[in-house]
N, C-alpha and C positions, 0 to 999 in steps of 0.2 A: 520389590519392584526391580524389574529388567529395564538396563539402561545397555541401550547400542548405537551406535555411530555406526550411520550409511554414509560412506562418499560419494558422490556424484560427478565423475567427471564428465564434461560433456564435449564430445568429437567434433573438434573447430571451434571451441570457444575457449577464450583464454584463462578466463576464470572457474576456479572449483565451487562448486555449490555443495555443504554440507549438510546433510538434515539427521539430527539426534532423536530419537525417540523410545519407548519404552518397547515400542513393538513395532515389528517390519514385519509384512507379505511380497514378496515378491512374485511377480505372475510374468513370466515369460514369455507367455502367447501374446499377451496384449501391450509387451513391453511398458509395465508400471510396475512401480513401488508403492506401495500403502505405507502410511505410518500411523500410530496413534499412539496416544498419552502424551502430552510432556514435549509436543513437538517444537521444534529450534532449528530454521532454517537459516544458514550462515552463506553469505556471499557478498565479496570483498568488505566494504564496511557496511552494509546492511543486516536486517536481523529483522527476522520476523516467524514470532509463534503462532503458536494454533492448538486448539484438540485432536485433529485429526488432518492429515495431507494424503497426497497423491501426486506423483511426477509421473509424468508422462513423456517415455524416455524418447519416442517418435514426435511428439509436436514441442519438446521443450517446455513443456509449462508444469510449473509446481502450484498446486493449488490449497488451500489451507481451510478451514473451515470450524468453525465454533469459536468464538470470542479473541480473533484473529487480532494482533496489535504488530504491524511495521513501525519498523526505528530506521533511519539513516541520520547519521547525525544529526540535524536537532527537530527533522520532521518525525512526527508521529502521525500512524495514521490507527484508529479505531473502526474493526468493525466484523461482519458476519464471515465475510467469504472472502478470499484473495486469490486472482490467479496472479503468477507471476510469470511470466514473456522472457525465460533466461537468455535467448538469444536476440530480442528486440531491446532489451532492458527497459521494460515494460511494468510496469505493475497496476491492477486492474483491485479496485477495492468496490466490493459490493455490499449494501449495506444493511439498515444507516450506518453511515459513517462519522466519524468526529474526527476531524485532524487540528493538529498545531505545528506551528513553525515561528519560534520568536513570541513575535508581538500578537501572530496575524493565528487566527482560530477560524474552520469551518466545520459546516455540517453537508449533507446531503444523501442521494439514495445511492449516487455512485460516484466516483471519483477515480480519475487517472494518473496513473503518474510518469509521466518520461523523463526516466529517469540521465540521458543522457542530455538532455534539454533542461534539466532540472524543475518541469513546470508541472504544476497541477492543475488538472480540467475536474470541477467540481459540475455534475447532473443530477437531473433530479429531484427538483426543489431544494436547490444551494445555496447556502446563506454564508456571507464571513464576514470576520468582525475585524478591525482595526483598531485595539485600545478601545474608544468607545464609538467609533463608527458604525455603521452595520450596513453592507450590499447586498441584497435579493437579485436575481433575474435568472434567466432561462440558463443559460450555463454562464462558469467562471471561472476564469483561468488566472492561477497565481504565481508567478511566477519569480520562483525562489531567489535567484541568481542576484535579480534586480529590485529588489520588493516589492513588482511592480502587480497591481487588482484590475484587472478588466472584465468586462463582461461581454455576450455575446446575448442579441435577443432585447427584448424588452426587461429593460432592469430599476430596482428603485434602490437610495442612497440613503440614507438617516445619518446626518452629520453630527452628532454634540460638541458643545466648547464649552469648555471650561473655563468659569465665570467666575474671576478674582475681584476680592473687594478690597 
């Protein structure tokens, strides 16, 4: 197994993006990078694998694909396909997805993440859980910073308490 380090620097933006993988294509005309096997995309404390990527050195976005998993400290996100927005600081999970953060667990078919906002917009038949809460509705947006769950749209709540004797 061929192990290579691509750096990524990218012109006007402050941060380096690095992507590891077993195999690189680079194709000149269309300004992109392939990767495949073993792929490890590193930027600032972010981290997120895949089977197979693509940067796309004219629109800035790195995209991931097959059993895709981001980490930024303590959110994870699970799912098929990710683009990521290197100069919006953006991340784009398409799915299904499964994320966690703490206490607070979702699902859905898509999920955003701004990452300069620190918020996630769960679409797509979204659901998340709180300990043992659980919120449905059209979208949800969670938002890290302040642990604060809202919804957008028609939404339902299932409350549980826990019943001491």
């Amino acid at each position: 197994m061929i192990g290579l380090v691509y750096i990524v620097l990218i012109k006007g933006y402050a941060q380096e993006v690095q992507i590891n993988a077993d195999f690189f294509e680079l194709d000149g005309d269309k300004q992109e990078v392939n990767a495949s096997g073993n792929v490890t995309v590193y930027q600032k404390d972010a981290v997120i694998t895949g089977e197979r990527a693509r940067f796309d050195k004219e629109k800035n976005v790195i995209q991931l694909f097959g059993n895709v998993q981001f980490k930024k400290d303590k959110l994870i996100i699970h799912c098929s396909h990710i683009n990521a927005y290197t100069k919006k600081d953006l991340i784009e999970a398409i799915g299904p997805i499964k994320m966690s953060y703490l206490d607070v667990k979702g699902e859905a078919e898509k999920a955003t993440y701004n990452v300069k906002q620190n918020v996630i917009t769960l679409s797509g038949s979204p659901k998340a859980w709180q300990k043992t809460d659980e919120l449905s509705g059209e979208i949800i947006q969670i938002d890290l910073k302040y642990s604060k769950i809202t919804t957008k749209g028609q939404a339902k709540v299932k409350f549980s308490r826990e019943i001491q004797w």
